[in-house]
C-alpha positions in Angstrom: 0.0 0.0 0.0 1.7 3.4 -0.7 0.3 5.9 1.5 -1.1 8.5 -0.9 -4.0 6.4 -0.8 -4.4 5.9 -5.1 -3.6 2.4 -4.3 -7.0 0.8 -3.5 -8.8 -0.9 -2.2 -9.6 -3.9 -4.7 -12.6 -4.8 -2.3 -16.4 -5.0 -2.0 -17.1 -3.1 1.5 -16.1 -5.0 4.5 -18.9 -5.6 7.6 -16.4 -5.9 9.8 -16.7 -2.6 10.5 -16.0 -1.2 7.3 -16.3 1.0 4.6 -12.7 0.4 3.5 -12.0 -2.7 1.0 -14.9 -2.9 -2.0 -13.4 0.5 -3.2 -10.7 0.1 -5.3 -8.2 3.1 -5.9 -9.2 5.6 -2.8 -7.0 8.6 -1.9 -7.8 11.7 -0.4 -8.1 14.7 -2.6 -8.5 18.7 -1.9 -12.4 20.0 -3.1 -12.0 23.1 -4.2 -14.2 24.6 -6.8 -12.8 24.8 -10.0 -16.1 23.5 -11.8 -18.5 25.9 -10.7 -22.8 25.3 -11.4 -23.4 26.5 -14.9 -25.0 30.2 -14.9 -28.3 28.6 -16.5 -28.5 26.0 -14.2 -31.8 26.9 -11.6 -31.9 26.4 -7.7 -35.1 28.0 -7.3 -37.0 24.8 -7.1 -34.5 23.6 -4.2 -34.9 26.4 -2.4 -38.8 27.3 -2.9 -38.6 23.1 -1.2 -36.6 24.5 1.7 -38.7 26.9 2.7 -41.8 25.3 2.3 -40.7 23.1 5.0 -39.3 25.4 7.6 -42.5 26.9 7.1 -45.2 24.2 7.3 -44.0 21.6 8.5 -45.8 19.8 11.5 -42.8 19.1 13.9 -40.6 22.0 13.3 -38.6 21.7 16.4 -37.0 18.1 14.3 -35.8 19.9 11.4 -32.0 20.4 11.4 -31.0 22.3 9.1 -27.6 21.1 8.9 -29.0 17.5 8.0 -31.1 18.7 5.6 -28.0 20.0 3.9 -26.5 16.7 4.1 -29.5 14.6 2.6 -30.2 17.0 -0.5 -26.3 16.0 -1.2 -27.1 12.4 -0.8 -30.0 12.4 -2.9 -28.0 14.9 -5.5 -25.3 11.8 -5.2 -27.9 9.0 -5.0 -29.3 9.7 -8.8 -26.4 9.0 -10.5 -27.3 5.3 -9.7 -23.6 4.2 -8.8 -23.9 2.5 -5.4 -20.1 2.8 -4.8 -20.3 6.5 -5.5 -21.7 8.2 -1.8 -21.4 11.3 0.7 -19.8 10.8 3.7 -21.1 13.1 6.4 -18.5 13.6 9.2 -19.7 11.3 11.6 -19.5 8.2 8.2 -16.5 9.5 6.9 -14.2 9.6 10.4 -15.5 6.1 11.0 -14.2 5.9 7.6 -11.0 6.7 8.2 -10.5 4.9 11.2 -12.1 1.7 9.2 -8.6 1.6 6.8 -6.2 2.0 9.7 -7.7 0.4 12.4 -9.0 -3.0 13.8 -13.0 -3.8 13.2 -15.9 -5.1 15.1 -18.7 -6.7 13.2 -19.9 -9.8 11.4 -16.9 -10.3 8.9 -18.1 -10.2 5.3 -18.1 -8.1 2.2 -21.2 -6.6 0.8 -22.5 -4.5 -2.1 -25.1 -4.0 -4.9 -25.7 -6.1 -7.9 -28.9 -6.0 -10.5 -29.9 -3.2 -7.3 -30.4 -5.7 -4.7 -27.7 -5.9 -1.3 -26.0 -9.4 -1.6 -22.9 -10.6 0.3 -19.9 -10.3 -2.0 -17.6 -13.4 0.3 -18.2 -13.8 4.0 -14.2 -13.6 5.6 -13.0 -16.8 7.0 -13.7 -18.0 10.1 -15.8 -14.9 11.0 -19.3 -14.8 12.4 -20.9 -14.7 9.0 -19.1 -17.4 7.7 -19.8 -19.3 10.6 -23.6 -18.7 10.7 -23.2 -20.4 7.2 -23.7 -17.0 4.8 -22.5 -17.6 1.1 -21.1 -15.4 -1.8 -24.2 -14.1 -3.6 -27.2 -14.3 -0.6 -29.2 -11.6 -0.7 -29.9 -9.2 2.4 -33.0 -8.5 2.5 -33.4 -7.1 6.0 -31.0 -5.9 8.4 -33.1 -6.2 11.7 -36.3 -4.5 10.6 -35.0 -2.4 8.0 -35.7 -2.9 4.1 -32.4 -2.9 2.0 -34.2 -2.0 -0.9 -33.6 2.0 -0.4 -30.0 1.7 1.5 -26.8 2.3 -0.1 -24.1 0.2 1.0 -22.6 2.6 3.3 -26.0 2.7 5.2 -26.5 -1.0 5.2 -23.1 -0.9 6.4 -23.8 1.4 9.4 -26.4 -0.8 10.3 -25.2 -4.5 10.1 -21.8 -3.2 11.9 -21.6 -2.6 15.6 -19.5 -4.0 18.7 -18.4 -7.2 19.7 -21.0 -8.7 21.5 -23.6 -7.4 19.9 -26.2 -9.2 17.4 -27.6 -8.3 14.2 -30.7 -10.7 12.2 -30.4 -10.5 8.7 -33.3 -11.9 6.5 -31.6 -13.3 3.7 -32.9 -15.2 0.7 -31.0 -17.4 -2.0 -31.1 -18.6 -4.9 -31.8 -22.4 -4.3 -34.4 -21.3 -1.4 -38.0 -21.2 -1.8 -38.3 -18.6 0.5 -36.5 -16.2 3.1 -34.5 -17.2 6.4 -33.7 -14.8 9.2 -30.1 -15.4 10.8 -29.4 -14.0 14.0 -25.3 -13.4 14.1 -23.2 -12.3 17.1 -20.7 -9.7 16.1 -17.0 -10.0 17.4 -13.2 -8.4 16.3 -12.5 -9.7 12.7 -9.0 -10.7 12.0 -8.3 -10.9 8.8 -6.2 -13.7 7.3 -4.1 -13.5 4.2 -3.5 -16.9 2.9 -2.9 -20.5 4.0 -1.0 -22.8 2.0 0.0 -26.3 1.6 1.0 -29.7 -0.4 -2.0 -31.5 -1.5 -0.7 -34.5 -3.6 2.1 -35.0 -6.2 3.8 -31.8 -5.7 0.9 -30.0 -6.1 1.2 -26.5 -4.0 -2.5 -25.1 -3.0 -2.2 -21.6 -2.5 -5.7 -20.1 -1.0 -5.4 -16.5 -0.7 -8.4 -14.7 1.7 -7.6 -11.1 1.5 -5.1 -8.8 -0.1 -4.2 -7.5 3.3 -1.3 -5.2 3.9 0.9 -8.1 5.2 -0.3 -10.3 2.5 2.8 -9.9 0.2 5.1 -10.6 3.0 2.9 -13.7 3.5 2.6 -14.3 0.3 6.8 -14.4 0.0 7.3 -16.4 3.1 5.4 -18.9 0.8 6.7 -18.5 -1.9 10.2 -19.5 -0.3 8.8 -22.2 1.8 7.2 -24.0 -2.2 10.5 -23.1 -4.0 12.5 -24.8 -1.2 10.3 -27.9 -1.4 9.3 -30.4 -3.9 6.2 -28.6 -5.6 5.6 -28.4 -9.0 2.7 -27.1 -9.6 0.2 -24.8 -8.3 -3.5 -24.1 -7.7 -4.4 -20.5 -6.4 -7.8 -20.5 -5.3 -9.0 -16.5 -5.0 -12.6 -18.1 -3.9 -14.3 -15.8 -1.9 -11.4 -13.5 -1.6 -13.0 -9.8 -1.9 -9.9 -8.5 -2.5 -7.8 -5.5 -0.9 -4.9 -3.7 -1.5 -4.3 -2.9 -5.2 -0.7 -3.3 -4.9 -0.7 -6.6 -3.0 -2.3 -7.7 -6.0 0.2 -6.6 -8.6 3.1 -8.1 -6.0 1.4 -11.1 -6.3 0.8 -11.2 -9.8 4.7 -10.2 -10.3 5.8 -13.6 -9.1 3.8 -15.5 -11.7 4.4 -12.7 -15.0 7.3 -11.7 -16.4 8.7 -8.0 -15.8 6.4 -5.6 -17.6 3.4 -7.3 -18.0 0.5 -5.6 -17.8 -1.9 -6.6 -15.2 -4.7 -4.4 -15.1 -5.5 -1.1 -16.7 -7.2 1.9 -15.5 -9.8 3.4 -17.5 -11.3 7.0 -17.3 -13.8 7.2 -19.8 -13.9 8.6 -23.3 -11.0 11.1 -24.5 -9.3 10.6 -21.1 -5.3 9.0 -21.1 -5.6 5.3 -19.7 -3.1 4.0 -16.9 -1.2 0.9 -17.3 -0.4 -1.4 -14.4 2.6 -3.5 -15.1 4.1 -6.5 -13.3 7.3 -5.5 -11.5 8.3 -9.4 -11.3 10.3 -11.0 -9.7 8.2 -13.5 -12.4 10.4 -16.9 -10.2 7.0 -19.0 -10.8 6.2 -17.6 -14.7 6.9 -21.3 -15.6 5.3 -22.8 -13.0 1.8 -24.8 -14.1 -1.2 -22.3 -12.6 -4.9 -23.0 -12.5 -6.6 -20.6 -10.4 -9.8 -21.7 -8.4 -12.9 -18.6 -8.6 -16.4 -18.1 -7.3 -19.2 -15.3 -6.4 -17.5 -14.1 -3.9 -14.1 -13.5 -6.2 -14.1 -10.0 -6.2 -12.1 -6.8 -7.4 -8.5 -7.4 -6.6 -8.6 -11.0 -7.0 -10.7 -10.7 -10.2 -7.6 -8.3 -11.8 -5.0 -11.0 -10.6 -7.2 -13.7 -12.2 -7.6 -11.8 -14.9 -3.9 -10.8 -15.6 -3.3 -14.2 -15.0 -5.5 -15.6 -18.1 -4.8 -13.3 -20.4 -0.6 -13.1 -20.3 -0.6 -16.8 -19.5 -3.4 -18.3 -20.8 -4.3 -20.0 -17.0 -7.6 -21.7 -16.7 -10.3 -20.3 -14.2 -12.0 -22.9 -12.8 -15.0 -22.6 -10.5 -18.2 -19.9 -11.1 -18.3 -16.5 -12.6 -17.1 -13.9 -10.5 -18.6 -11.3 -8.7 -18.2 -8.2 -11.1 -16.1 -5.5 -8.8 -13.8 -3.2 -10.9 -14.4 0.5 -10.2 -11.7 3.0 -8.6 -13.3 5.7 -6.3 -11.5 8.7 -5.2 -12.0 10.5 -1.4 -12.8 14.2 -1.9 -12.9 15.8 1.2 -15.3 18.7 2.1 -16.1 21.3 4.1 -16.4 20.2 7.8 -15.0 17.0 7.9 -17.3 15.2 5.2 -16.6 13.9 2.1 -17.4 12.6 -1.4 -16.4 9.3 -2.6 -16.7 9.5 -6.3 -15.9 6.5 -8.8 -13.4 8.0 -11.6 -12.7 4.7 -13.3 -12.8 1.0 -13.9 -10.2 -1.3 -14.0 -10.2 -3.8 -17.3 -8.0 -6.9 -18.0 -4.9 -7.1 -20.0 -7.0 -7.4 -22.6 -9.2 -5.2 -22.2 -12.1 -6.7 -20.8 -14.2 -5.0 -18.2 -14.5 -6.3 -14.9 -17.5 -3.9 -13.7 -20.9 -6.2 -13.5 -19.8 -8.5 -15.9 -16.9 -10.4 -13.8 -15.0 -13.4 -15.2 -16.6 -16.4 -16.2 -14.3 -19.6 -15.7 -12.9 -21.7 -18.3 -14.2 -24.2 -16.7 -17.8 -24.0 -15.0 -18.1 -26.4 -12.1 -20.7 -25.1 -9.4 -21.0 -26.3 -5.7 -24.5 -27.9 -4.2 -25.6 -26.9 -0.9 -25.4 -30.9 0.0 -22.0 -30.2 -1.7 -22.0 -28.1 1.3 -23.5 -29.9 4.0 -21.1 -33.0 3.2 -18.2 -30.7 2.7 -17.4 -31.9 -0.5 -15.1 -29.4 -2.9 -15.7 -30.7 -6.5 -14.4 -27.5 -7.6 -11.0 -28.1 -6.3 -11.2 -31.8 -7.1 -11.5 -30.4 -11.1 -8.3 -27.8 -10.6 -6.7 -30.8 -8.7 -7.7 -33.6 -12.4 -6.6 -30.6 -14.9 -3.3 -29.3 -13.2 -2.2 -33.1 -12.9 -2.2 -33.1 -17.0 -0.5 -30.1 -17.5 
């Protein structure tokens, strides 16, 4: 992570506590106004609003002015229909803040918007939600007795976090059900894991990466060491569930398996603006290395640009389910009195030049998992990665 913040977060947003991982490329910017309202443009109607209300409205002792400031600019920021781009006021945007540099409390998965309904992205592993059995794609429904229909994620956020101890019910509905369930979860501190690893069978290395994490790459090359010093061959990266992260814990990652140079993702800003190019850095020590990479729903954002680079420089298979769909880079503006605008300036695209944004990566090889799959803890999709990466 450099510091400047334009590293990003390659995330869906995190429940722990969070508004910090599901928005790839944040940094903190100056607002100043050098594009001011066009002279034609006409706040009378906002205004003629305003004081319609101060004047007739029943309970006049609730209005506060200063929140009704701070909902015209969500609803100004709520039409442009991008759920990732929101006003912080400056009670959202310290916890904000304190959300990227600190520990979190709360149920331990990713969430976000997709087709305009609140779905978990991947619940974190061994966290409350993963333990109260929540899966990538489940829809929330309700959080408590609150309709998500309305919420942005930052507000469904605010209300499924909270402190250790604490519980939250979530009504949630999926695809296989016939109809809603309610699960009650406990919320505790989420630690987040980077990665386990191991040999499976016939020097086969299985590399399962959790969470771009700021100590991920230092994880990540502890491993690397530890499968370079032993008898593997081959390897099988499995970015299930992994919402993602740090931007640049994904091209580190990615720089072991490319050669130097090789783009990894590139950062598009729209029509008649100059792309930027992410390029692998190396040190490319397993670019010969047989690779199949293992994805699902819940593969989101960072791990969908490292899958991504990975098939289109290398031609690795993707093995698993389509992925969630996460590639857009938001920017922190701050305002006036401690709040703040996170805006989304770009989306991220494959080598290639594929978009990632709510179209995600559909595997090579489709294998899906059952919920008996599930209840017998069965893992047919890593049985297929383990079949093909024997015959390569």
């Amino acid at each position: 992570m450099t510091h400047n913040f334009k590293n990003s977060f390659t995330a869906p947003f995190l429940i722990i506590a969070v508004l910090a991982s599901f928005g790839l490329g944040i940094w903190y910017g100056e607002s100043h106004c050098e594009i001011c309202p066009p002279e034609e443009l006409d706040f009378s109607l906002f205004w003629e609003a305003y004081h319609k209300l101060q004047e007739n409205f029943v309970d006049g002792e609730k209005i506060d002015q200063q929140e009704m400031i701070y909902g015209a600019i969500s609803g100004m920021v709520k039409s442009l229909g991008d759920p990732y781009t929101v006003f912080l006021d400056p009670d959202e945007n310290k916890r904000f803040v304190e959300d990227v540099k600190g520990s979190f409390e709360g149920v331990g998965m990713e969430i976000s918007t997709k087709n305009g309904q609140l779905q978990v992205v991947a619940p974190l592993e061994g966290t409350p939600a993963q333990k109260a059995g929540l899966r990538a794609g489940d829809k929330i429904i309700k959080v408590d007795d609150t309709l998500t229909v309305d919420l942005t994620i930052d507000e469904a956020v605010d209300l499924i976090r909270g402190p250790k101890g604490s519980k939250v019910t979530l009504t949630i509905y999926r695809d296989d059900w016939e109809t809603t369930k309610e699960i009650e979860i406990e919320r505790a501190v989420i630690e987040i894991p980077s990665l386990e690893w191991e040999i499976i069978e016939d020097g086969i290395a299985y590399i399962k990466l959790y969470h771009f994490t700021e100590k991920a790459s230092l994880d990540f090359n502890m491993a690397v060491i530890e499968i370079l010093a032993g008898s593997s061959e081959k390897i099988i990266l499995d970015l299930r569930n992994n919402p993602g992260g740090y931007l640049e814990v994904a091209q580190d990652i990615a720089g072991w398996f490319l050669e130097r140079e090789s783009v990894i993702t590139i950062e598009d800003f729209g029509e008649g603006e100059e792309e930027k190019i992410y390029r692998s850095q190396g040190p490319a020590t397993l670019a010969e290395y047989p690779i199949v990479v293992l994805i699902n729903q819940g593969t989101a954002s960072g791990s969908e640009i490292l899958a991504g680079a990975l098939r289109d420089n290398r031609g690795i298979k993707l093995i698993g389910e389509t992925s969630f769909g996460k590639g857009s880079v938001q920017e922190l503006e701050r305002l006036k009195e401690g709040s703040a605008l996170k805006i989304t300036v770009a989306k991220w695209l494959t080598p290639n030049g594929n978009l990632i944004t709510d179209v995600g990566l559909e595997p090579d090889i489709e294998v899906e998992l059952t919920d008996e799959d599930f209840e017998e803890d069965r893992d047919p999709q890593l049985d297929k990665a383990i079949e093909i990466i024997k015959n390569l």
